[in-house]
DOPATI-61783 format. One record per residue (C-alpha): residue number from 1; x, y, z. Coordinates in steps of 0.2 Angstrom, whole numbers, padded with zeros to 4 digits, m for minus. Layout:
<sites>
- NUM,X,Y,Z $
...
</sites>
This chain:
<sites>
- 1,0052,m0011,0057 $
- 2,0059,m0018,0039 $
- 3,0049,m0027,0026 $
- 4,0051,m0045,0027 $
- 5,0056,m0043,0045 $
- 6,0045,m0057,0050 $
- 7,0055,m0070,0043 $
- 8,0071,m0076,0048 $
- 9,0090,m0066,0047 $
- 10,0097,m0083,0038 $
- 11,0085,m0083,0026 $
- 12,0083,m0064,0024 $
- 13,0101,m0062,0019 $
- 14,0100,m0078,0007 $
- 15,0085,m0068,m0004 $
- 16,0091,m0053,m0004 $
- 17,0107,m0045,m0012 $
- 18,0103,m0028,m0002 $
- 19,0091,m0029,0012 $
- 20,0079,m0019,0016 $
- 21,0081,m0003,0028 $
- 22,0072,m0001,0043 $
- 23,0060,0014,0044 $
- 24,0049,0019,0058 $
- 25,0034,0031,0058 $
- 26,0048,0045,0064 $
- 27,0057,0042,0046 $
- 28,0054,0055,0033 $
- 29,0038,0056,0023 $
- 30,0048,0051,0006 $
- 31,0053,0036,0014 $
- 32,0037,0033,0023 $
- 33,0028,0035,0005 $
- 34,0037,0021,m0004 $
- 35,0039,0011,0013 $
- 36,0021,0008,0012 $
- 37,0017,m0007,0004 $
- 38,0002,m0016,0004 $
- 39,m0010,m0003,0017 $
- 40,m0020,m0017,0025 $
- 41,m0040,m0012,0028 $
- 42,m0047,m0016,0044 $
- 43,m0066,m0011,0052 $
- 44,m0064,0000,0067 $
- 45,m0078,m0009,0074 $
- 46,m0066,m0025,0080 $
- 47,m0070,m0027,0096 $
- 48,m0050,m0036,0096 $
- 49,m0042,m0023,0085 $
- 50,m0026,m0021,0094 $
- 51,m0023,m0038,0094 $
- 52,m0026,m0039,0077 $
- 53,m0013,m0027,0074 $
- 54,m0001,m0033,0083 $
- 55,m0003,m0051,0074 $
- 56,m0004,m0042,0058 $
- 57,0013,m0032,0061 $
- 58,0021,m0048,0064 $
- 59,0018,m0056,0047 $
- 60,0026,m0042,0039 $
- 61,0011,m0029,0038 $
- 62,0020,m0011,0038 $
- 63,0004,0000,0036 $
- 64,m0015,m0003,0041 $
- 65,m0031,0010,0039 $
- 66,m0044,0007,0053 $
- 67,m0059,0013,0043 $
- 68,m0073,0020,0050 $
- 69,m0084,0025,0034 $
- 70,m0086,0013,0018 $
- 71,m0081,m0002,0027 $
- 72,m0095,0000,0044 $
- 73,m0115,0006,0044 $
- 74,m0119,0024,0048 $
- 75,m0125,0016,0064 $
- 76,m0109,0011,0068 $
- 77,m0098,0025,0068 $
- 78,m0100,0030,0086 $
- 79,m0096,0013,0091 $
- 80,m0080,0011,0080 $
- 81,m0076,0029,0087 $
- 82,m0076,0022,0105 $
- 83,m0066,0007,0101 $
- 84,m0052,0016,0093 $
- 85,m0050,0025,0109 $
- 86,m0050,0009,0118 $
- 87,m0037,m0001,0104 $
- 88,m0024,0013,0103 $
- 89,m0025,0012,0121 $
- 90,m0022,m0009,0121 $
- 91,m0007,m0005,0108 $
- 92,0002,0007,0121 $
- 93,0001,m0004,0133 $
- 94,0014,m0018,0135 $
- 95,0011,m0035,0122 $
- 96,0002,m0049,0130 $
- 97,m0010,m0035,0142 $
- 98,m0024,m0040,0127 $
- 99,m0028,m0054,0120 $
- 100,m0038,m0060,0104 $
- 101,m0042,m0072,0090 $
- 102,m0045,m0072,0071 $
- 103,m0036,m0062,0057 $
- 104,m0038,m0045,0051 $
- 105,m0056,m0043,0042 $
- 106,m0057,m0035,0025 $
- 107,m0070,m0022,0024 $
- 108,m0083,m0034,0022 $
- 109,m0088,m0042,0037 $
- 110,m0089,m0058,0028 $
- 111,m0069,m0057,0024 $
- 112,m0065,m0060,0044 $
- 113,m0066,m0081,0038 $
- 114,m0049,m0080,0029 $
- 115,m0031,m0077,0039 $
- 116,m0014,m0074,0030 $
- 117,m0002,m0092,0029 $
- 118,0012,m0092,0039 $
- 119,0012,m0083,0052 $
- 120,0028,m0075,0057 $
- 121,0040,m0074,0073 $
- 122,0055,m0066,0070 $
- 123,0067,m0053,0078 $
- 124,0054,m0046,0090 $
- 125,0044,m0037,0076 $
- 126,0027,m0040,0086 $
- 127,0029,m0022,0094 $
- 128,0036,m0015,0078 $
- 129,0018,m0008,0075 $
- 130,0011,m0004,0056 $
- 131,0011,0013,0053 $
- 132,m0008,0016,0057 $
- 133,m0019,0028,0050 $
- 134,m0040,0032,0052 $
- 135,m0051,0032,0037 $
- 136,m0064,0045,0044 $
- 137,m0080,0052,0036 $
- 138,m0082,0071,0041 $
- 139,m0066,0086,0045 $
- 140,m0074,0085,0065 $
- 141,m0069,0067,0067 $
- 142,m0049,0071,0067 $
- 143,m0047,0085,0078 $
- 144,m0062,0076,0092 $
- 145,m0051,0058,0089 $
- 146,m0036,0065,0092 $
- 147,m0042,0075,0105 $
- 148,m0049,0058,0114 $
- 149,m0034,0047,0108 $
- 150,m0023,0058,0121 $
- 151,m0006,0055,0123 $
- 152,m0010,0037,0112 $
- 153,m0010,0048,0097 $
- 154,0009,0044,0096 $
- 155,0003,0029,0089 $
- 156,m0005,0038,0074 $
- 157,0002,0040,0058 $
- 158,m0013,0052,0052 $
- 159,m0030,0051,0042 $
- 160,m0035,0044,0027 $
- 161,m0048,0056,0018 $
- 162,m0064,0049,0005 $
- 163,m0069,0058,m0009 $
- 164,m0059,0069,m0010 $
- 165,m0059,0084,m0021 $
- 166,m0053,0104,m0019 $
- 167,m0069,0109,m0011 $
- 168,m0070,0095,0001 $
- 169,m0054,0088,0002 $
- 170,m0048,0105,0011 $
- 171,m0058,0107,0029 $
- 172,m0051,0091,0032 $
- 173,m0035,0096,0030 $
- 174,m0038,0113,0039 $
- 175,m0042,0100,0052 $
- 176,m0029,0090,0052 $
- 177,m0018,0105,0054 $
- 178,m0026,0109,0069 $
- 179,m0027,0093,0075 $
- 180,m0008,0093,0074 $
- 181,m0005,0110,0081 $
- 182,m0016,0102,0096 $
- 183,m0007,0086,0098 $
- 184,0013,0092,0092 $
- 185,0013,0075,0084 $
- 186,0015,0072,0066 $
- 187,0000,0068,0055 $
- 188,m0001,0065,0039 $
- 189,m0015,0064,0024 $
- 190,m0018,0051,0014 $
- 191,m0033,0058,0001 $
- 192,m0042,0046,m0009 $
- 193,m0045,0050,m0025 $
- 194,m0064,0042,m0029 $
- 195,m0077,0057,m0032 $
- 196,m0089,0058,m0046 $
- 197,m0081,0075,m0053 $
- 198,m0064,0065,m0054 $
- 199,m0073,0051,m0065 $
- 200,m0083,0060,m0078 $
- 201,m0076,0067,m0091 $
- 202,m0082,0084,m0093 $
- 203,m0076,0088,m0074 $
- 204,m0061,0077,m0075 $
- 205,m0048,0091,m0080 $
- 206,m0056,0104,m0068 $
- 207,m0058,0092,m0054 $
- 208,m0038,0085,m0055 $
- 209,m0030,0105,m0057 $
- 210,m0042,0108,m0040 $
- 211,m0034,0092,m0033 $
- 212,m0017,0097,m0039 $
- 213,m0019,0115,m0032 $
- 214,m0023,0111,m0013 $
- 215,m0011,0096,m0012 $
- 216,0002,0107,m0018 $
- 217,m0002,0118,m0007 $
- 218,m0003,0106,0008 $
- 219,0013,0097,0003 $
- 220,0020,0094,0018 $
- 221,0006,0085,0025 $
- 222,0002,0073,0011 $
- 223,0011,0056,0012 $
- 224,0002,0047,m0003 $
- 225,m0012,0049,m0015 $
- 226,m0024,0032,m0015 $
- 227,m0037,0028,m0029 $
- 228,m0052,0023,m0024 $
- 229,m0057,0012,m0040 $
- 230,m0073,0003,m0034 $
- 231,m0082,0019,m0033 $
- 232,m0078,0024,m0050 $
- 233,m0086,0008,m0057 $
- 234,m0101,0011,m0045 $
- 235,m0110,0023,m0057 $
- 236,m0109,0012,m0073 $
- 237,m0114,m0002,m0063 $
- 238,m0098,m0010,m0067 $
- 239,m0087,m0022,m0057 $
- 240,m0071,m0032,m0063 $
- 241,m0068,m0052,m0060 $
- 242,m0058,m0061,m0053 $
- 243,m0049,m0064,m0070 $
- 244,m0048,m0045,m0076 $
- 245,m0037,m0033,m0070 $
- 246,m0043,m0013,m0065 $
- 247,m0033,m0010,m0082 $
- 248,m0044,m0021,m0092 $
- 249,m0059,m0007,m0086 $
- 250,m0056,0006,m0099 $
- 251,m0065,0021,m0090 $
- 252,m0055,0016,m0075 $
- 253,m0038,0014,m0085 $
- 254,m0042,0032,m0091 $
- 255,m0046,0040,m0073 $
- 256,m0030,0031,m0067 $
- 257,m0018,0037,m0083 $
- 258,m0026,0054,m0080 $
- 259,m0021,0055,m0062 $
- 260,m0004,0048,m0066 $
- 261,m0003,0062,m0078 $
- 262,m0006,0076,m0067 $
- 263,m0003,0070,m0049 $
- 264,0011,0057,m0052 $
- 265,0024,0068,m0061 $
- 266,0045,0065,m0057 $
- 267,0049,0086,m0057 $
- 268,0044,0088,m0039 $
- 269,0025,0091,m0040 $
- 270,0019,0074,m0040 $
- 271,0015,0062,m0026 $
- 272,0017,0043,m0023 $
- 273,0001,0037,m0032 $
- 274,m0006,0017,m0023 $
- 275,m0013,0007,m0034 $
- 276,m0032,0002,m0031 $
- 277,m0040,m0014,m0020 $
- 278,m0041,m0030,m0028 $
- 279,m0059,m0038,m0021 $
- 280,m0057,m0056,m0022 $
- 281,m0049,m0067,m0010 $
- 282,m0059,m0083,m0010 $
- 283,m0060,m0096,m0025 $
- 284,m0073,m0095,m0038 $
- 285,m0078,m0101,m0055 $
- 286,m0065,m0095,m0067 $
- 287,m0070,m0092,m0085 $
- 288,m0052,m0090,m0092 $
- 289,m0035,m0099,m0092 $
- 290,m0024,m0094,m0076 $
- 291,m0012,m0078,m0078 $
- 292,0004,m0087,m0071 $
- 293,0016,m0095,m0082 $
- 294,0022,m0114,m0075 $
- 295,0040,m0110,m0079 $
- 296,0044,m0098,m0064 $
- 297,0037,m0111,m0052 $
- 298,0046,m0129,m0059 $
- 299,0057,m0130,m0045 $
- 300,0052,m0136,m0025 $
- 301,0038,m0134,m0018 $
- 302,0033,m0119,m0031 $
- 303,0024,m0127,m0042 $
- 304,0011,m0130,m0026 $
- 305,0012,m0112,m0022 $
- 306,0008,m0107,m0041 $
- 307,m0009,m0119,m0038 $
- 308,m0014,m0110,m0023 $
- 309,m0012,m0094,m0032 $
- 310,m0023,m0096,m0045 $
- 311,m0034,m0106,m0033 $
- 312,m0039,m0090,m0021 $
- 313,m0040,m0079,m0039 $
- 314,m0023,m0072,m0033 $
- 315,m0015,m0073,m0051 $
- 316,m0026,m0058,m0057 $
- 317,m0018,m0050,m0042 $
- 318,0000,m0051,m0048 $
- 319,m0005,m0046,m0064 $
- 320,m0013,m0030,m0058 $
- 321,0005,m0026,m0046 $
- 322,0014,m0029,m0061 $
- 323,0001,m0017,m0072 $
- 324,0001,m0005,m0056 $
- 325,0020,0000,m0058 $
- 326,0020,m0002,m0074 $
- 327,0008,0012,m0075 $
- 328,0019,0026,m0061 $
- 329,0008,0015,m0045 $
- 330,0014,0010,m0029 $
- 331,0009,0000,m0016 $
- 332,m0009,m0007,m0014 $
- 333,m0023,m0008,m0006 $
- 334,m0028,m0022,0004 $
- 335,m0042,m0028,0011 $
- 336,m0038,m0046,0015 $
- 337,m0018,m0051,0024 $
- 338,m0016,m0066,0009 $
- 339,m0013,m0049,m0003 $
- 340,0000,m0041,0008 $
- 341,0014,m0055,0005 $
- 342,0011,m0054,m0018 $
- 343,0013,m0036,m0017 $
- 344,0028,m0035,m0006 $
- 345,0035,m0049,m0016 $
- 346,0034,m0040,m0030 $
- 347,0040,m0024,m0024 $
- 348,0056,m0030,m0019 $
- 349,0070,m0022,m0033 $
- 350,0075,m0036,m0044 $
- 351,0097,m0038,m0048 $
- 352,0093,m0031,m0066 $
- 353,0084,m0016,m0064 $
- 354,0097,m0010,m0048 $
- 355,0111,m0014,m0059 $
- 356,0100,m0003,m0073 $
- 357,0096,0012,m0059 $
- 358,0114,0011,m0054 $
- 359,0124,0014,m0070 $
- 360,0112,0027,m0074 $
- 361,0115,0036,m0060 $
- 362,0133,0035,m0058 $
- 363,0143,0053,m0058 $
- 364,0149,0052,m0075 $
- 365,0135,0050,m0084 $
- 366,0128,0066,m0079 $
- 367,0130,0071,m0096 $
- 368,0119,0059,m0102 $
- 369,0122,0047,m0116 $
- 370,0121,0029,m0122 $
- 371,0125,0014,m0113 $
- 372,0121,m0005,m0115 $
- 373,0116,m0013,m0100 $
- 374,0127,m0024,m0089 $
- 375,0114,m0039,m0092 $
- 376,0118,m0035,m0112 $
- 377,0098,m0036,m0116 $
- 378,0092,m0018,m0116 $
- 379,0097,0000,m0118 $
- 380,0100,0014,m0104 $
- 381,0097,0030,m0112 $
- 382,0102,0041,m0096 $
- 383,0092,0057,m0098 $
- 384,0077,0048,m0100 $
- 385,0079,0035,m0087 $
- 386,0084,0045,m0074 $
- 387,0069,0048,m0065 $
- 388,0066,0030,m0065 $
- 389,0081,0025,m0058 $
- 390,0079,0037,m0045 $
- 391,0064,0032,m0042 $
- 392,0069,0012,m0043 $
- 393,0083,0015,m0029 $
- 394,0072,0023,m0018 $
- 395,0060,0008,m0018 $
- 396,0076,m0003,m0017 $
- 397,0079,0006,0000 $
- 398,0062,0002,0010 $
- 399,0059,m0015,m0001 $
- 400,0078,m0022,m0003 $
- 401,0087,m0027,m0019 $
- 402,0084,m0047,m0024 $
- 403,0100,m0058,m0026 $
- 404,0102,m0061,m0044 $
- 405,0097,m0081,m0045 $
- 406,0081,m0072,m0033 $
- 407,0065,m0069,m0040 $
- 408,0046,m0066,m0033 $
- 409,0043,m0085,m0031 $
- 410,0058,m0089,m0019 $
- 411,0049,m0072,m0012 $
- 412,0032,m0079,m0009 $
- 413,0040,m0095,m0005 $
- 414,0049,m0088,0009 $
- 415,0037,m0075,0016 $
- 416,0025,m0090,0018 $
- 417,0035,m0099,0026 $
- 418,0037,m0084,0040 $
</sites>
């Protein structure tokens, strides 16, 4: 699979002055980590998963978490358990053996109404499956579901795991060891970061070196770190609109800074860090002026696409990707398929900052230095700016590298248009 496979080759190669690389769940785990993107949420309890998956993969979804905690009642669970078995079966078996109807839901049963636009058609991608992982709630659930999955566990990128913290982060890792001694197939982690411990203040230090410890320890198997903001506003009884950002939260701009600082470090102990849900994907009553400038938009059909943006409150979403980055974040997490296409968009490497990360990097500036940038509008101080180029050419391998007259409304314009 490559992002913004889903769209056509003509088109592709008109956005884009590098396209992306293809990956697969066989690549390695740095690339796997950046490739990503937006991890779309879906129940396990659809009784048409596969077929979801399958049309979600073809509108450019590259990961997906079939959740059985947060997202489904303690009463579902061993319902959701038995369909998983059943869906990963449906995906083995050849496209077109199931069939089904309506988007991907968001973790809110309600969230099943809305469906992404466009969908796409292109270049076979339909069995170029997401990378799929299983939000679970207890260790005892990965080693039994891999168990039952059988040899449909080749489908399975590994487990996402809730609350996690030192002392209960690592039985499920012990068991997602065994699980893959069982199986021989890789599995990776995917912790979320969303305990009480890691919110207050006087656990927050203890709670993070805990953290830091095991998943050091686990390297191997930990693919990405994801931040599970909504619980963190849950104890203040807090919860951000439509026209706020998670930034705009101060305690959670503090939790998220803190585990930038320990978890998200560039000298080889950090991890890819994902940047937290946004909730809203239906219009409501806005209370302040809308986030996105008229000038990008001016030309086409763009100013239409800049009113349906702010009309489905996805403004504050492109503000918060911006702020995400901004901040050492990567990817998102999504619970509705009209967010996958903003954050892709605006993970693709623009000209400038490739023609920045590239003359940082070049051999003879390993000695560091000065330099003006070839777009004459900033400095590129090397030492300094070495891990961020590095880190800037490793997204534009998974996400591409825009053409220079290419920005993240021709983007949205063109990933819409499938």
């Amino acid at each position: 699979m490559r992002h913004f496979g889903h769209i056509p080759a003509a088109t592709r190669s008109g956005l884009f002055h590098r396209e992306p690389a293809e990956f697969s769940a066989g690549s390695p785990a740095p690339t796997l980590a950046v490739a990503l993107g937006a991890t779309l949420y879906s129940p396990a309890t659809r009784p048409r998963l596969a077929d979801d998956v399958r049309k979600q993969a073809a509108r450019g979804v590259a990961s997906m978490v079939l959740c059985l905690e947060d997202s489904i009642s303690d009463a579902e669970v061993e319902a959701g358990e038995d369909n998983l078995v059943r869906q990963f079966a449906a995906l083995a078996a050849p496209a077109g053996a199931a069939s089904g109807d309506g988007a991907v839901s968001g973790t809110g049963a309600s969230a099943g109404a809305g469906a992404a636009s466009g969908a796409g058609g292109a270049e076979g991608a339909v069995e170029d499956l997401p990378l799929l992982f299983i939000r679970v709630r207890e260790p005892q659930q990965i080693t039994d579901l891999v168990s039952r999955l059988g040899e449909t566990v080749r489908l399975l990128s590994g487990f996402v795991l809730p609350k996690f913290t030192e002392t209960r982060g690592r039985p499920f890792l012990e068991a997602l060891t065994a699980a893959e001694q069982a199986c021989g197939h890789r599995l990776f982690a995917m912790p979320v970061l969303e305990s009480p411990e890691l919110l207050h203040l006087e656990t927050r230090a203890e709670t993070l070196a805990g953290i830091a410890a095991l998943t050091g320890k686990y390297r191997e198997r930990i693919l990405a770190l994801r931040l599970g903001v909504t619980d963190f506003c849950s104890p203040y009884g807090l919860r951000r609109s439509p026209d706020m950002t998670a930034y705009d939260v101060q305690i959670v701009a503090h939790v998220i800074g803190d585990v930038v600082n320990v978890l998200g470090r560039s000298d080889g102990t950090g991890f890819t860090i994902t940047g937290p849900v946004w909730e809203y994907f239906r219009p409501g009553e806005r209370m302040f002026k809308p986030q996105l400038r008229r000038s990008p938009f001016l030309q086409g059909r763009a100013e239409d696409l800049r009113t349906a943006l702010i009309e489905h409150d996805l403004d504050g979403l492109l503000r918060e990707i911006e702020l995400d980055r901004a901040n050492g974040l990567l990817g998102k997490t999504c619970i509705h398929p009209t967010h996958v296409l903003p954050v892709h968009a605006l993970s693709v490497v623009s000209h400038e900052e490739f023609s920045d990360a590239q003359d940082i990097l070049r051999p003879e500036r390993d000695g560091g230095g000065v330099l003006r940038s070839a777009y004459t509008n900033k400095m590129n101080e090397v030492k300094p700016h070495r891990a961020w180029a590095e880190r800037t050419l490793r997204r534009a391998e998974v996400f591409g590298v825009a053409r220079e007259d290419v920005g993240f409304v021709e983007l949205l314009t063109a990933g819409l248009a499938g």
